[in-house]
C-alpha positions in Angstrom: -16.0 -16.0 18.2 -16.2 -13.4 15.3 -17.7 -10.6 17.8 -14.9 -11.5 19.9 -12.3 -10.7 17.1 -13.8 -7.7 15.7 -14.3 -6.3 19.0 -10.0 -7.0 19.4 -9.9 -5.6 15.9 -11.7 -2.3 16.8 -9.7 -2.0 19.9 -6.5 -2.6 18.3 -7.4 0.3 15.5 -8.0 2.7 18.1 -5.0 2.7 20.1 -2.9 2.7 16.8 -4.9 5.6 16.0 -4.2 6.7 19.4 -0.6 6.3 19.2 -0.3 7.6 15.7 -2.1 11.1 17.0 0.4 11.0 19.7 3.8 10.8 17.4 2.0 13.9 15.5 1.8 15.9 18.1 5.1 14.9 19.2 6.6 16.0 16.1 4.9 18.8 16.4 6.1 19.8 19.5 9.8 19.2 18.7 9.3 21.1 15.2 8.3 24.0 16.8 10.5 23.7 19.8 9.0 22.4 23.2 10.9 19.8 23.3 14.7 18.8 21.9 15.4 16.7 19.1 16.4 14.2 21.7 13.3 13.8 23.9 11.4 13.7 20.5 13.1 10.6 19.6 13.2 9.2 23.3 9.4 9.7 23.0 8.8 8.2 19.7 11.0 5.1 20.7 8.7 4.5 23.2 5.2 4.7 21.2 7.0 2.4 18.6 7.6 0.1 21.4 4.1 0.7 23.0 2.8 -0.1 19.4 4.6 -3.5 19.3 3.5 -4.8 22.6 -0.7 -4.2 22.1 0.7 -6.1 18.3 1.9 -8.9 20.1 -0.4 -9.0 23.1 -3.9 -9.0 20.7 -2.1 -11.3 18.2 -1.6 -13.7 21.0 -4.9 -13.4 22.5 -6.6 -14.4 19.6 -4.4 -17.0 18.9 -5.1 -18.5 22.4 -9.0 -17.8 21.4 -8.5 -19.7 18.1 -6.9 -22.5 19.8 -9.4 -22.8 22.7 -12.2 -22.8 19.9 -11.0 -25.7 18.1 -9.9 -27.8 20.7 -14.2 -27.1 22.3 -15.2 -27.8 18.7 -12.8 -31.2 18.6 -14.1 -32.1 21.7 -17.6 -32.1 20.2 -17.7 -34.2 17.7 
């Protein structure tokens, strides 16, 4: 179970690293003027939101791994 999590863990860091690289460069790109103020936030929105979703969906996968494990390690005694 613990490679399992950590595995999760490591996955979960890198996309967040992923998306925080991403909302630099989209700042970047507005502050020098690719793209409008508007787009910029449009964009951001939407790595905020893509940052809650991987949240939720490893929270509740290990949850789900956590609850499987016990009810295997009830079952065993």
């Amino acid at each position: 179970m613990g490679k399992l999590k950590e595995y999760k863990h490591e996955v979960f860091v890198s996309i967040l690293k992923e998306i925080r690289e991403t909302q630099y460069w989209l700042n970047l790109l507005k502050d020098s003027g690719y793209i409008s103020e508007r787009l910029h936030g449009s964009l951001l929105l939407d790595c905020i939101e893509l940052a809650k979703l991987i949240n939720r969906i490893i929270f509740l996968t290990l949850v789900l791994a956590l609850a499987t494990t016990k009810t295997n390690f009830k079952k065993i005694k």
